[in-house]
C-alpha positions as CSV (number, residue, x, y, z in Angstrom):
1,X,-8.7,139.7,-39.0
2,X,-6.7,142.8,-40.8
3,X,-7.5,143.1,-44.3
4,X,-5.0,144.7,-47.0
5,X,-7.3,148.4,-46.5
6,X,-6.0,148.0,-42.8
7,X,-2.6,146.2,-43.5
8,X,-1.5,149.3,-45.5
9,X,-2.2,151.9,-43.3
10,X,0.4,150.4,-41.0
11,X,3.0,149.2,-43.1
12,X,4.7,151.0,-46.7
13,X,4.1,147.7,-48.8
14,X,2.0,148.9,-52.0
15,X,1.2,146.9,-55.5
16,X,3.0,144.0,-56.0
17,X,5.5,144.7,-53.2
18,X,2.8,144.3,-50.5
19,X,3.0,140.2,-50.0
20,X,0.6,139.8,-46.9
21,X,-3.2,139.8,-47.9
22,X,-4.3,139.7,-44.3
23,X,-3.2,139.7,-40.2
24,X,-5.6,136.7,-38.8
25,X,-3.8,137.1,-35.1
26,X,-1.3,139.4,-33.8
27,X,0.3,140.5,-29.8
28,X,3.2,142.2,-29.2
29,X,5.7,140.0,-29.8
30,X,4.1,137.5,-32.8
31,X,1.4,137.5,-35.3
32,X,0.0,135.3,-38.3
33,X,0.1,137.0,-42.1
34,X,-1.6,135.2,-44.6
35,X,-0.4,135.8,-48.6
36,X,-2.8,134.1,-51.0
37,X,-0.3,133.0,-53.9
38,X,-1.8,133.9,-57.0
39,X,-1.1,133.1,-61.0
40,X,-1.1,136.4,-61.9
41,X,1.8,137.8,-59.5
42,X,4.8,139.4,-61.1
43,X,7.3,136.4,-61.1
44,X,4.4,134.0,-62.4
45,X,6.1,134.3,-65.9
46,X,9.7,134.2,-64.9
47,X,10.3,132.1,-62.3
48,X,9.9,129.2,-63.5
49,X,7.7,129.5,-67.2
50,X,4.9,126.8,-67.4
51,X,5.6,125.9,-63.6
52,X,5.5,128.9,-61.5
53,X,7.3,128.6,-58.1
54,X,7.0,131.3,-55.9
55,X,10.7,132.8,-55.3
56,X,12.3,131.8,-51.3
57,X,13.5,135.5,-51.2
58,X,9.6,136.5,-51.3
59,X,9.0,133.9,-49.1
60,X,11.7,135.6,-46.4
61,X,10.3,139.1,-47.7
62,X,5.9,138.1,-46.5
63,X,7.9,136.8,-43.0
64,X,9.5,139.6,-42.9
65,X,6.2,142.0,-43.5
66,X,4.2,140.2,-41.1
67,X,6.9,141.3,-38.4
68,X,7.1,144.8,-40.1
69,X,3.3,144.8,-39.1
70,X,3.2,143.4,-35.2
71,X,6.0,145.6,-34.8
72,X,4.6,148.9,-35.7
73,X,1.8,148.1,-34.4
74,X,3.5,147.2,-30.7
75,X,5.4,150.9,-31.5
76,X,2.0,152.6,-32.7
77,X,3.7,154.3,-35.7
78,X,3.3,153.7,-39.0
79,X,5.1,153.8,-42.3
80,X,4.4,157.7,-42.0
81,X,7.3,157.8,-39.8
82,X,9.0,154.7,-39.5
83,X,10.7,152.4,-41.6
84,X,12.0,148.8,-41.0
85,X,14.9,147.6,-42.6
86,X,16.7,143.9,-43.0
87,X,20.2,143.7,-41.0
88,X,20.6,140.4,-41.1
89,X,19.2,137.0,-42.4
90,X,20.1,133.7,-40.8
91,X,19.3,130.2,-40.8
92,X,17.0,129.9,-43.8
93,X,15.6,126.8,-44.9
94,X,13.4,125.9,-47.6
95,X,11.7,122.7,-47.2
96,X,8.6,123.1,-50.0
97,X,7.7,124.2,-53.4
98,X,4.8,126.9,-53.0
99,X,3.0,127.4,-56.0
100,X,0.1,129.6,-57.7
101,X,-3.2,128.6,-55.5
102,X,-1.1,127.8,-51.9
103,X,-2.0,130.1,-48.8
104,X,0.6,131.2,-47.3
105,X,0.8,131.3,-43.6
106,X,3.3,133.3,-41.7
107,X,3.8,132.5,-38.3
108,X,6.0,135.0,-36.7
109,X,7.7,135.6,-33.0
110,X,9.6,138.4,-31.9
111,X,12.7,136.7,-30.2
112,X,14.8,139.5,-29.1
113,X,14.4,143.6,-29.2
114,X,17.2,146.2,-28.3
115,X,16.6,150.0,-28.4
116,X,15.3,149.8,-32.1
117,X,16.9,146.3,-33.5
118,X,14.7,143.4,-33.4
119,X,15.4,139.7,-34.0
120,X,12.5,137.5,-35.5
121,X,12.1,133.7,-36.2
122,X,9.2,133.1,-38.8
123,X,8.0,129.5,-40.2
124,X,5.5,129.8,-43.5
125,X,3.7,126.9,-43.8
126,X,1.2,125.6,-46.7
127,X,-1.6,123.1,-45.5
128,X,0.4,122.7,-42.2
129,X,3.3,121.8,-44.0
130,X,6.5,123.7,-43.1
131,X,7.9,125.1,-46.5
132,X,10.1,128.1,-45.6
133,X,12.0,129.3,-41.8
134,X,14.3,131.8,-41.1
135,X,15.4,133.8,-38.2
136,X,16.5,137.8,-39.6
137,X,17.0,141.0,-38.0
138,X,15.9,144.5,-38.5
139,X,16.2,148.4,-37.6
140,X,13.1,150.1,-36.9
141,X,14.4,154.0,-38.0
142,X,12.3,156.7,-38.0
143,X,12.3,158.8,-41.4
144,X,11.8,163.0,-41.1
145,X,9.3,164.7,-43.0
């Protein structure tokens, strides 16, 4: 297991913005993020007042950091040097409510890779239950220092 210490030394994700709490299994082409939904998180207040539901679009975002993660880590760069970046977002489904006190479980799969584009397909489930999936792309670009 990869704890937020190690999380961030791979990916840029800080504060509030960082949405997986740990790696429990990664290869090169999948891996398992967990995000503990908790009542104190930014959108707690917002989204929805008196009955918190965590936002799909956060939902896609915790896929989308577990794959920033197994990625870099397949590369062996880091956020030092490399950024990922959404291209495309496709076949999302949202199937469950996740709420304050819910683990989130991201289960993603590498499904395609060309020169520095890579296609994913991630499921996050609650208590085995499927509550989010989408298949997205992104560009792996390296930054200058």
């Amino acid at each position: 297991m990869i704890d937020a210490t190690g999380i961030e030394k791979v990916i840029p994700h800080r504060g509030d913005m960082r949405m997986i709490d740990e790696i429990r299994e990664y290869t090169e082409s999948s891996g398992v993020g967990i995000h503990y939904v908790r009542d104190n998180e930014f959108w707690c207040t917002g989204h929805f007042p008196g009955n918190p539901i965590m936002p799909g679009v956060l939902q896609i975002e915790a896929l989308a950091q577990t794959a920033c993660f197994i990625t870099f880590k397949k590369l062996g760069v880091t956020y030092e040097n490399t950024l990922g970046f959404f291209t495309a977002m496709e076949k999302i489904k949202f199937s469950q409510m996740v709420k304050p006190g819910d683990m989130l479980e991201l289960h993603v799969e590498t499904i395609m890779s060309k020169m520095t584009m890579y296609k994913f397909h991630g499921i996050a489930m609650v208590c085995g239950k499927k509550v989010a999936e989408a298949t997205f792309t992104a560009i792996m670009q390296t930054t200058a220092k």
